[in-house]
ZABAPA-83590 format. One record per residue (C-alpha): x, y, z; residue in one letter. Coordinates in steps of 0.1 Angstrom, whole numbers, m for minus. Layout:
N
      c1      c2      c3   residu
       X       Y       Z        a
...
END
This chain:
89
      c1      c2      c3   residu
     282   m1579   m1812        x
     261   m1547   m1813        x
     263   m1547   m1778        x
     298   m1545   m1775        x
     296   m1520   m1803        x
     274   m1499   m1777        x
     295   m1504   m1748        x
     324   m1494   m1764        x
     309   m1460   m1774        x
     298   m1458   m1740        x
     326   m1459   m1726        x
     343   m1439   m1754        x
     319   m1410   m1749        x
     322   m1415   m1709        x
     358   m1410   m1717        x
     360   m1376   m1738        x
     334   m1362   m1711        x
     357   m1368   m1688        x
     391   m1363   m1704        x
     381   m1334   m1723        x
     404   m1343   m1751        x
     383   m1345   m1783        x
     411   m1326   m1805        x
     427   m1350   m1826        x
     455   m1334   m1843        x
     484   m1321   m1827        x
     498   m1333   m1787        x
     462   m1343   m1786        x
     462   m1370   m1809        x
     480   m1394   m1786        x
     461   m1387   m1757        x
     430   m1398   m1775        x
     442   m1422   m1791        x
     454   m1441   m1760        x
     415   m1430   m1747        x
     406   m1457   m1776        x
     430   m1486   m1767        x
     418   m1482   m1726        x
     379   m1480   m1736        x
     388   m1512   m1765        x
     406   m1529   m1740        x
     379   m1526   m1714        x
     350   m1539   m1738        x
     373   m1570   m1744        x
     379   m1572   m1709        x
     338   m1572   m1704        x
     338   m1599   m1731        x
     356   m1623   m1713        x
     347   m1621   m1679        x
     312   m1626   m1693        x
     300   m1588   m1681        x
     276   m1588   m1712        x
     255   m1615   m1724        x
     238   m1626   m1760        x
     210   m1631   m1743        x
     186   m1609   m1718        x
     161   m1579   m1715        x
     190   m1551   m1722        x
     167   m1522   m1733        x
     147   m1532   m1699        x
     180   m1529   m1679        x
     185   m1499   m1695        x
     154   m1484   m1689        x
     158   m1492   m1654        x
     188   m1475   m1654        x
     172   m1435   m1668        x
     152   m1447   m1636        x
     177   m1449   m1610        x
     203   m1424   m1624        x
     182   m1391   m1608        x
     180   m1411   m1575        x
     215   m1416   m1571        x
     226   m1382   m1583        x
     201   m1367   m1558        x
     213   m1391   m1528        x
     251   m1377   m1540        x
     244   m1342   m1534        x
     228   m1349   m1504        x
     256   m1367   m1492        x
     277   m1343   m1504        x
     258   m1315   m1486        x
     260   m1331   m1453        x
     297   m1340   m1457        x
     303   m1301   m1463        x
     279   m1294   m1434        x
     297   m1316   m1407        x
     337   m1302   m1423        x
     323   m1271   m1422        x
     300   m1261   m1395        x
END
């Protein structure tokens, strides 16, 4: 359960980042709270097509994953960089 728990924040953090809707009260309120149902929804979807298990190394996946997140942001600006090179030049 505590990894649902994490995924779920994840995703609710991931959200708000992206949203940039953390106001609560007012025209906001709706907007974030349908931001909750989509990121509950999605950790109940990941519960039962099996996208997290009881069982496994998780820290060690995550650990691979602080790893691997510079890598691909680096190949993404260079692939941006050449995309702007070749529309540009």
């Amino acid at each position: 359960m505590f990894r649902y728990g994490i995924l779920f924040c994840g995703l609710l953090v991931f959200w708000i980042i992206l949203s940039g809707h953390i106001d609560v009260t007012g025209g906001d309120a709706y907007l974030f709270s349908c931001g909750v149902v989509s990121c509950f929804a999605a950790t109940l979807l990941a519960r039962r097509v099996g996208f997290i298990y009881d069982e496994g190394p998780f820290f060690a996946i995550l650990a691979r994953h602080y790893s691997y997140a510079p890598w691909l942001t680096w190949q993404i600006v260079l692939s941006s960089w050449d995309v702007t090179k070749c529309v540009w030049g």
